[in-house]
Kinemage of the C-alpha trace (Angstrom):
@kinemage 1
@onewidth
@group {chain A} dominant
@subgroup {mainchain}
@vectorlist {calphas} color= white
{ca unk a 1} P -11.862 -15.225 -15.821
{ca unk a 2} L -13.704 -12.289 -15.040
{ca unk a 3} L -12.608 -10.058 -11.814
{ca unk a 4} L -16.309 -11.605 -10.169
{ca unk a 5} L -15.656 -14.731 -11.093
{ca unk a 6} L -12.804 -14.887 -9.188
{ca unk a 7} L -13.765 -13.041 -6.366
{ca unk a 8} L -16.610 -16.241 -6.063
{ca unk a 9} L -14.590 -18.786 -6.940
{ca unk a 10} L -12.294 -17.841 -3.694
{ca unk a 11} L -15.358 -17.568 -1.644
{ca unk a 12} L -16.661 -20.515 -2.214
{ca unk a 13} L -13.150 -22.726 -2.183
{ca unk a 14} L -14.389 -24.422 1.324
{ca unk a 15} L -10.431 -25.617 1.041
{ca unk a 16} L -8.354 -22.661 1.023
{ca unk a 17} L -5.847 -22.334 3.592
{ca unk a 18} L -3.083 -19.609 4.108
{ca unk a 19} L -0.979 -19.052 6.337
{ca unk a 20} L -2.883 -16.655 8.197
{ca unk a 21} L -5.223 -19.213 9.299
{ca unk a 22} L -3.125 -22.600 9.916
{ca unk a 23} L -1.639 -21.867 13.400
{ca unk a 24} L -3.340 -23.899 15.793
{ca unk a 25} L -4.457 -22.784 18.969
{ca unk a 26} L -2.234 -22.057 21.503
{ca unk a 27} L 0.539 -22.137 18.685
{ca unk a 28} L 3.458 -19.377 19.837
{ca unk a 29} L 3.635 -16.505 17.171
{ca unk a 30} L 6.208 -13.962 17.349
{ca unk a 31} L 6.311 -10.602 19.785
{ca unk a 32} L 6.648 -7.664 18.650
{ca unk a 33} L 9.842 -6.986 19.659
{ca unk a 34} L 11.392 -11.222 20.164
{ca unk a 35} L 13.266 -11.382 16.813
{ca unk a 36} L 11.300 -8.670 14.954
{ca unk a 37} L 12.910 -7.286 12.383
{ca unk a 38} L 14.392 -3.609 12.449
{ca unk a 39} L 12.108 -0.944 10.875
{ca unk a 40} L 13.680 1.959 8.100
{ca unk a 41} L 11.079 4.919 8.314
{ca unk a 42} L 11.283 6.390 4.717
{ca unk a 43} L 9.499 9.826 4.976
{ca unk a 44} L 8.493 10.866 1.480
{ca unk a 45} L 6.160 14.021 1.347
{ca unk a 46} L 5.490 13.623 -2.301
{ca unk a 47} L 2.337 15.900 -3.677
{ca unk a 48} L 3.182 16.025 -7.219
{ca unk a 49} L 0.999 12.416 -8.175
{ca unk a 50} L -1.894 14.742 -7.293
{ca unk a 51} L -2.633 18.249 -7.676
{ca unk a 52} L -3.204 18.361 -3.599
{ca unk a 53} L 0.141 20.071 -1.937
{ca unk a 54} L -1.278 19.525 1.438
{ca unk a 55} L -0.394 15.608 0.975
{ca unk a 56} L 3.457 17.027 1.469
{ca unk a 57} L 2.755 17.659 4.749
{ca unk a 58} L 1.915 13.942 5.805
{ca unk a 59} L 5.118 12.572 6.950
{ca unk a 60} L 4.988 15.707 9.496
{ca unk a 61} L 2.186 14.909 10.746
{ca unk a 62} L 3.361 11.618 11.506
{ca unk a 63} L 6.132 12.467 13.394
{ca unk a 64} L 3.774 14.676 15.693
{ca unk a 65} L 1.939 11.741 16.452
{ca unk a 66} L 5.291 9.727 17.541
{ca unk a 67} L 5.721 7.248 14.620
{ca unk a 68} L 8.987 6.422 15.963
{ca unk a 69} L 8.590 6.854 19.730
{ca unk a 70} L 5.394 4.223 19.074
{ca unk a 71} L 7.161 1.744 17.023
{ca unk a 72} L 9.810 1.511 19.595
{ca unk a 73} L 7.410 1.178 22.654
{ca unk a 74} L 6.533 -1.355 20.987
{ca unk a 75} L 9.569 -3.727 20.873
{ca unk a 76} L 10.854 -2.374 17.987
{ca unk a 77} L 14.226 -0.908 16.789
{ca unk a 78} L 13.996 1.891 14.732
{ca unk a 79} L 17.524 1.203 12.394
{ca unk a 80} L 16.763 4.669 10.706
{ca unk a 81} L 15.029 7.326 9.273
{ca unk a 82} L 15.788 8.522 6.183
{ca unk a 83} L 14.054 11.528 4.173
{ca unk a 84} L 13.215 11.949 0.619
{ca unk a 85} L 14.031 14.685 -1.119
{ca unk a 86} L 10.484 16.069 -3.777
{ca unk a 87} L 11.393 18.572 -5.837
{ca unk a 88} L 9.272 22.027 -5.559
{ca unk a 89} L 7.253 22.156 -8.312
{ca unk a 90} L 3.360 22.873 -9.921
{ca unk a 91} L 3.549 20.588 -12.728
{ca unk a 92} L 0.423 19.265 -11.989
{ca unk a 93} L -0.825 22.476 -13.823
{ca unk a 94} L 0.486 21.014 -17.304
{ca unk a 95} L -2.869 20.550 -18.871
{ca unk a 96} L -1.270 19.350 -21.662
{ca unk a 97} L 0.335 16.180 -20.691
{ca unk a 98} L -1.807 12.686 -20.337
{ca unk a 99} L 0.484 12.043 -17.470
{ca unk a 100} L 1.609 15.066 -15.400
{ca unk a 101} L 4.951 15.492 -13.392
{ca unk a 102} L 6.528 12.294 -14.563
{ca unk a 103} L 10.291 13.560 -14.863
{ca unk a 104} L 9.785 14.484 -11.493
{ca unk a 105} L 7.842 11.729 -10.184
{ca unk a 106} L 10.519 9.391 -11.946
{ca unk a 107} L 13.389 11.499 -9.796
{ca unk a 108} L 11.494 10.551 -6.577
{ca unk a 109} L 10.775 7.324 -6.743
{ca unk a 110} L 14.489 6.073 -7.836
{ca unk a 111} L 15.148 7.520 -4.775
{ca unk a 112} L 12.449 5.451 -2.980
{ca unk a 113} L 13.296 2.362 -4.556
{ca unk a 114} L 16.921 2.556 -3.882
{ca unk a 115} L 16.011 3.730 -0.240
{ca unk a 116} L 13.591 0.692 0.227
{ca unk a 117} L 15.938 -2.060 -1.192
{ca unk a 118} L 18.705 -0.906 1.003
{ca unk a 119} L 16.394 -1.297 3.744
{ca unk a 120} L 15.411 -4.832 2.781
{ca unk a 121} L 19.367 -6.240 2.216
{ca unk a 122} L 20.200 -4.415 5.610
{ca unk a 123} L 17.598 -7.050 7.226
{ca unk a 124} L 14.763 -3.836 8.006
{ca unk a 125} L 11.684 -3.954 7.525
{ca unk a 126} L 10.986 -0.311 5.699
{ca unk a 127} L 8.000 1.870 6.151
{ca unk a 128} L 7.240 4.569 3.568
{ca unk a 129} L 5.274 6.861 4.442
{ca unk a 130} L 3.661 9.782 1.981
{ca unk a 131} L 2.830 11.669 0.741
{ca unk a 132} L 0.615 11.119 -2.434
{ca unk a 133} L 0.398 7.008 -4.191
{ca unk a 134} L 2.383 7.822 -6.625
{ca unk a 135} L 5.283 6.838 -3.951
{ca unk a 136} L 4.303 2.864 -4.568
{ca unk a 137} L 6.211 3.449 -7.747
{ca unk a 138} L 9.392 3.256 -6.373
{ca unk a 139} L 8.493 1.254 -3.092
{ca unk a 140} L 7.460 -1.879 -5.227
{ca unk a 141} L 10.142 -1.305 -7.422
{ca unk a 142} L 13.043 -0.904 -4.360
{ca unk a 143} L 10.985 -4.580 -3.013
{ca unk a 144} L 10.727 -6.137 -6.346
{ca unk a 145} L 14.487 -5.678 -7.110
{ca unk a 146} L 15.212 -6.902 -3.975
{ca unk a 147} L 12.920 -10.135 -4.189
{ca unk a 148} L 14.145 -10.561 -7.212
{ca unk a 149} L 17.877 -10.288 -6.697
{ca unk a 150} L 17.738 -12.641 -4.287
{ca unk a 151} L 15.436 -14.884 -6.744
{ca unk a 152} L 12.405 -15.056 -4.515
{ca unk a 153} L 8.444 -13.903 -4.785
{ca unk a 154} L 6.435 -11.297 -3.518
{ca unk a 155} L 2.658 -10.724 -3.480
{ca unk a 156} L 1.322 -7.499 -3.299
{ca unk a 157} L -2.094 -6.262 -1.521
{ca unk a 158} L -3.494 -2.403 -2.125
{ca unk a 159} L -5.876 -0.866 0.244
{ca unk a 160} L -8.008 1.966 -1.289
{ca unk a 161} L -10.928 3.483 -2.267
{ca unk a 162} L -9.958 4.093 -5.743
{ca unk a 163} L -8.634 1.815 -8.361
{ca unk a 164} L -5.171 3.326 -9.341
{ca unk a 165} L -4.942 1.554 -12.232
{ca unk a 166} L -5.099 4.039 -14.718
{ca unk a 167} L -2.416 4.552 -17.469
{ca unk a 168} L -1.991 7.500 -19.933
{ca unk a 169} L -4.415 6.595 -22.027
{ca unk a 170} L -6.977 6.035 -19.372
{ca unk a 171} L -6.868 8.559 -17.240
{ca unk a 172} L -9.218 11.690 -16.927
{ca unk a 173} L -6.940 13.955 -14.874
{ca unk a 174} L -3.260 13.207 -16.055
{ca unk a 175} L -2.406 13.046 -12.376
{ca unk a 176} L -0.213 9.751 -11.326
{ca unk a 177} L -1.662 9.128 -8.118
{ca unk a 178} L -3.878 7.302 -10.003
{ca unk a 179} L -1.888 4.890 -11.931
{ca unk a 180} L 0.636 3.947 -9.611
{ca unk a 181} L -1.065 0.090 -9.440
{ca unk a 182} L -1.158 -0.037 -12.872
{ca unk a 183} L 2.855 1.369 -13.401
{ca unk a 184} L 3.543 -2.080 -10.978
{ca unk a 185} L 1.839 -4.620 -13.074
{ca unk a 186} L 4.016 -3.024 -16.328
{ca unk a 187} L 1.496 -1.008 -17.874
{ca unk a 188} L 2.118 2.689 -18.136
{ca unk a 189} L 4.683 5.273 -18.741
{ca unk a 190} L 7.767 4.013 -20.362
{ca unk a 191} L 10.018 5.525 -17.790
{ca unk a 192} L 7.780 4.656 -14.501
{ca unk a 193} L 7.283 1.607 -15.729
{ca unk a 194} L 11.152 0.823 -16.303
{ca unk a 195} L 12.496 1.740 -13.296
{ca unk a 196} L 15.056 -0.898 -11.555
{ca unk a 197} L 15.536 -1.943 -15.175
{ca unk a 198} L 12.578 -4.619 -15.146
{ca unk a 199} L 9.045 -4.890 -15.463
{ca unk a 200} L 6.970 -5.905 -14.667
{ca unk a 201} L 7.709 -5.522 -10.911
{ca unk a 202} L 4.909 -7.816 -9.321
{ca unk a 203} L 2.378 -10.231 -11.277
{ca unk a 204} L -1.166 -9.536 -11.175
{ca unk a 205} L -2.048 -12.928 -9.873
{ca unk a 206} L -0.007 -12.045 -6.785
{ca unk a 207} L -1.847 -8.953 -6.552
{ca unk a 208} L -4.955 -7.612 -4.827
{ca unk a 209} L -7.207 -5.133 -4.277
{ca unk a 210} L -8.996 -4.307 -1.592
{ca unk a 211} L -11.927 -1.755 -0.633
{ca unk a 212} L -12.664 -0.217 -4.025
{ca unk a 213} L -15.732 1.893 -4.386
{ca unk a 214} L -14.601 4.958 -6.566
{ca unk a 215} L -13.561 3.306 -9.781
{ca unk a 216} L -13.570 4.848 -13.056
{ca unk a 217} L -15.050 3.338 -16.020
{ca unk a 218} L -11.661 2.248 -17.862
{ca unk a 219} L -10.400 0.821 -14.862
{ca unk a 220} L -13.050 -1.540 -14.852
{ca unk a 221} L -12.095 -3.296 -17.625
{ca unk a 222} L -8.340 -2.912 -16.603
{ca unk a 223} L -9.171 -4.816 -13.557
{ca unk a 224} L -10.925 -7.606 -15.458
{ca unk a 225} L -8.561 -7.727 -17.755
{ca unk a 226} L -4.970 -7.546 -15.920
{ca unk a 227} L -6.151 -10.710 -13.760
{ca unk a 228} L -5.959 -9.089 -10.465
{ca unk a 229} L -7.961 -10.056 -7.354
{ca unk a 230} L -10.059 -7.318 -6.523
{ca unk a 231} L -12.712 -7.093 -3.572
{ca unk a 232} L -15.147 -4.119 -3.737
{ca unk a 233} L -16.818 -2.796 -0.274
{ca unk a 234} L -19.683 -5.301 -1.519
{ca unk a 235} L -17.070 -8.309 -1.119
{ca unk a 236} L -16.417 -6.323 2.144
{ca unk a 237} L -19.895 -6.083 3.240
{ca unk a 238} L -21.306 -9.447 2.443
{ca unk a 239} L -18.538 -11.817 3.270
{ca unk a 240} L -16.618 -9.504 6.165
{ca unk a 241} L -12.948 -8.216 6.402
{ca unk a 242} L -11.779 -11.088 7.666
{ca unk a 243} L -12.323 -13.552 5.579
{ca unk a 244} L -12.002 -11.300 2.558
{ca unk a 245} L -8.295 -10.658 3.959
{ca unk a 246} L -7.575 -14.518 4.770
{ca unk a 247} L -9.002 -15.223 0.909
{ca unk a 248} L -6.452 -12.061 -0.092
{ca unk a 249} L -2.949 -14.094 1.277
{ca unk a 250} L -4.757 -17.304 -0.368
{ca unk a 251} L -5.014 -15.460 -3.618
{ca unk a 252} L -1.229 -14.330 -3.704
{ca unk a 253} L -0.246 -17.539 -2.786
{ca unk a 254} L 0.880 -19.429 0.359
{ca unk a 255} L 4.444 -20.216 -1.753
{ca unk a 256} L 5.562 -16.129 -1.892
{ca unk a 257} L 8.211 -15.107 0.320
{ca unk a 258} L 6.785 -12.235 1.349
{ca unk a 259} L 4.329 -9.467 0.992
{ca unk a 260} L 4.733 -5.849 0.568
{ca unk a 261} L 1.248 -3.847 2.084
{ca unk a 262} L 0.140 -0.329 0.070
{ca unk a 263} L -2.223 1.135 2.242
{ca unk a 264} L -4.079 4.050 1.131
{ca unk a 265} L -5.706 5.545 4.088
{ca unk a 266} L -8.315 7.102 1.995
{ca unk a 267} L -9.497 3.062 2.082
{ca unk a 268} L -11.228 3.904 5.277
{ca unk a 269} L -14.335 6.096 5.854
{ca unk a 270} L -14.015 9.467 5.654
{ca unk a 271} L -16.016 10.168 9.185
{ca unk a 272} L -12.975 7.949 10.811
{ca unk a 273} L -10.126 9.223 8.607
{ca unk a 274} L -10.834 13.000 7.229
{ca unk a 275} L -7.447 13.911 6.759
{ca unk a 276} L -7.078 12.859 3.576
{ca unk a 277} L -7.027 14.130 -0.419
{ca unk a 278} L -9.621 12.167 -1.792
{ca unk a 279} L -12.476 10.987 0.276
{ca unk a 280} L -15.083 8.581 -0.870
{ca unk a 281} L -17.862 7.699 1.859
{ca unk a 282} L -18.667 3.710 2.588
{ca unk a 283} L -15.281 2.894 3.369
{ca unk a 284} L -13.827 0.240 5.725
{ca unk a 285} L -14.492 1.320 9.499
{ca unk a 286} L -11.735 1.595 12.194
{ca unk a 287} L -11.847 -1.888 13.433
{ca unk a 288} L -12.245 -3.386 10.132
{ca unk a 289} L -8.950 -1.313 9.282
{ca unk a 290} L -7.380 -2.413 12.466
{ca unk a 291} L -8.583 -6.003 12.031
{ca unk a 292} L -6.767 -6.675 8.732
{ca unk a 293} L -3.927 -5.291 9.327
{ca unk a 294} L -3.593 -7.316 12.296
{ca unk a 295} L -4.340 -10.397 10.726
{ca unk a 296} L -1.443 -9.735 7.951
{ca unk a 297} L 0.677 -9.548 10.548
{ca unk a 298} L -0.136 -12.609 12.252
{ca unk a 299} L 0.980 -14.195 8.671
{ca unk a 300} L 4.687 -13.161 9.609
{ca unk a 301} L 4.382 -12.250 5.268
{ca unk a 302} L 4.603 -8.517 6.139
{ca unk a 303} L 8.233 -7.481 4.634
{ca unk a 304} L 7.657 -4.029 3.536
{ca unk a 305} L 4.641 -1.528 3.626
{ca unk a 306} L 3.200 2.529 2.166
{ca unk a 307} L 0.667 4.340 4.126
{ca unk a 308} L -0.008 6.910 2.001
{ca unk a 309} L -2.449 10.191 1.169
{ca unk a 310} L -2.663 11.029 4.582
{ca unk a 311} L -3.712 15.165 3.845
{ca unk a 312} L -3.219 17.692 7.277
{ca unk a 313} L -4.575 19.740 5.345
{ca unk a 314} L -7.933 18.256 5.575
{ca unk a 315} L -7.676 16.832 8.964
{ca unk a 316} L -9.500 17.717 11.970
{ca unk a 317} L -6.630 18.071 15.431
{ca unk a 318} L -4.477 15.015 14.049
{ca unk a 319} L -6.657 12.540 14.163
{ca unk a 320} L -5.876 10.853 10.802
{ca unk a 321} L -2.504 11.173 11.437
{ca unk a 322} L -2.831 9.227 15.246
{ca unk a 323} L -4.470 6.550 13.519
{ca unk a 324} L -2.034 5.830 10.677
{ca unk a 325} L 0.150 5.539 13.470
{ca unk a 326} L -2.150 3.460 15.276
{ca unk a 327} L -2.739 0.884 11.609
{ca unk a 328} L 1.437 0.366 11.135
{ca unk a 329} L 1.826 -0.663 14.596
{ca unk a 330} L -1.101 -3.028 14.287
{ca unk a 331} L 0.981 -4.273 10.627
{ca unk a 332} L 3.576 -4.607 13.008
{ca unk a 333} L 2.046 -7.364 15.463
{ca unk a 334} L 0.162 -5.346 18.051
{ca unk a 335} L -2.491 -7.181 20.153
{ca unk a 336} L -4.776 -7.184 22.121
{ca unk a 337} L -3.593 -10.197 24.048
């Protein structure tokens, strides 16, 4: 079935429930803070997926806006806060490799994987924030191993402008930042793919995609043909965010145990978020951003979770930085009321 097809067939399934939307009213839901689960900040200012070095300085910026003073005013314990090492390097200006960086790419995100498992067998719930998308590498493949050690399932939703699904023989750059979907679902460099010893980490029917609109030709057909659930800014537009994101927990299914949430801030219009490498205009506005992240929350799914390609470099005072911040403590369960 065709990536459209599918899309239609979910919107016009009058009888699909999740889990987001079978609470009755007045039904008690859990406070941030009443049983919530501790939160690992992973800090990974990783710049080598794309040839943009001001994506290093992202976790920074986060800590200026007061990640951690946030997420604990908000009921939260923060259990730690652990930094990832990136190696210094410009291999990004190999012009002769179809995929650029990946020795070093492959060093970082073992290091993210085992830093996000840990997290998840110590009972946290771990953030990582980047940093470049190449970082989902190793935070799927930390949740994956840990899902799958303990023999359970995981669905896996992708915010972003761009498809990320390219592979070696796909891509038009040779930059990773653009594969790192792709690497997930098994397809890929050898090595990336491999990591954690399995692949592939998460099956494309648990998977979607959310807010495309800057999608190269061959990742077209990769999203037809890998069996994804994708939903373009047209989705977005004609049926609204929220019922795109209640059909996106139907389509992983309401059996998983759990959902990890790669959020690409460059998902959201550049006028609202300019701090970031790769703009693409006609993207999601605040509220919409706010509104489905609040709405994954309320499926008490939300187990692990990137925000990633947040770009100082580009911003204008901190203000994409503030509202990353703002988006991961609405993924965390704040309301309004």
């Amino acid at each position: 079935m065709s990536a459209t097809k599918k899309v239609a067939k979910l919107a016009q399934d009058t009888k699909l429930k999740v889990k987001a939307t079978e609470k009755q009213p007045g039904a008690s839901r859990t406070q941030p803070g009443r049983n919530a689960r501790p939160v690992s900040l992973i800090y990974v200012p990783l710049f080598l997926g794309g040839s943009h070095r001001g994506a290093s300085m992202g976790p920074a910026a986060m800590r200026v806006a007061e990640l951690p003073e946030r997420i604990k005013a908000l009921g939260f314990r923060v259990a730690e806060e652990v930094d990832i090492d990136v190696p210094n390097s410009v291999c990004w200006w190999d012009n002769e490799s179809q995929s650029k960086c990946v020795p070093e790419i492959h060093q970082v995100s073992a290091a993210v994987a085992d830093a996000v498992e840990s997290a998840m067998e110590a009972g946290n719930l771990p953030i990582t924030i980047g940093g470049d998308h190449s970082l989902a590498i190793g935070s799927i493949a930390g949740a994956a191993s840990y899902y799958r050690r303990h023999e359970e399932t995981f669905g896996l939703i992708w915010f972003d402008a761009h498809g990320d699904i390219n592979t070696p023989d796909t891509t038009a750059s040779g930059n990773v930042h653009g594969m790192p979907f792709a690497v997930s679902l098994g397809l890929g460099d050898e090595k990336l793919v491999n990591l954690k010893g399995f692949s592939p980490k998460v099956p494309a029917k648990r998977s979607v995609l959310i807010g495309i609109r800057d999608v190269d030709p061959p990742e077209r057909d990769m999203i037809n043909q890998t069996g994804i659930t994708p939903f373009t800014m047209k989705e977005i537009d004609h049926l609204g965010l929220g019922r795109v994101t209640d059909m996106a927990l139907g389509a992983v299914g309401a059996d998983v145990n759990g959902i990890h949430v790669s959020f690409d801030i460059d998902v959201i219009d550049p006028d609202v978020a300019p701090g970031v490498s790769t703009s693409s205009r006609g993207g999601l506005s605040y509220r919409e951003s706010h509104l489905a992240l609040e709405l994954l929350a309320e499926s008490e799914l939300v187990r692990s979770i990137d925000i990633v390609e947040l770009n100082p470099a580009f911003d204008v005072r901190n203000k994409t930085a503030e509202l990353a911040v703002e988006l991961i403590l609405s993924a965390l369960g704040k309301r309004i009321l």
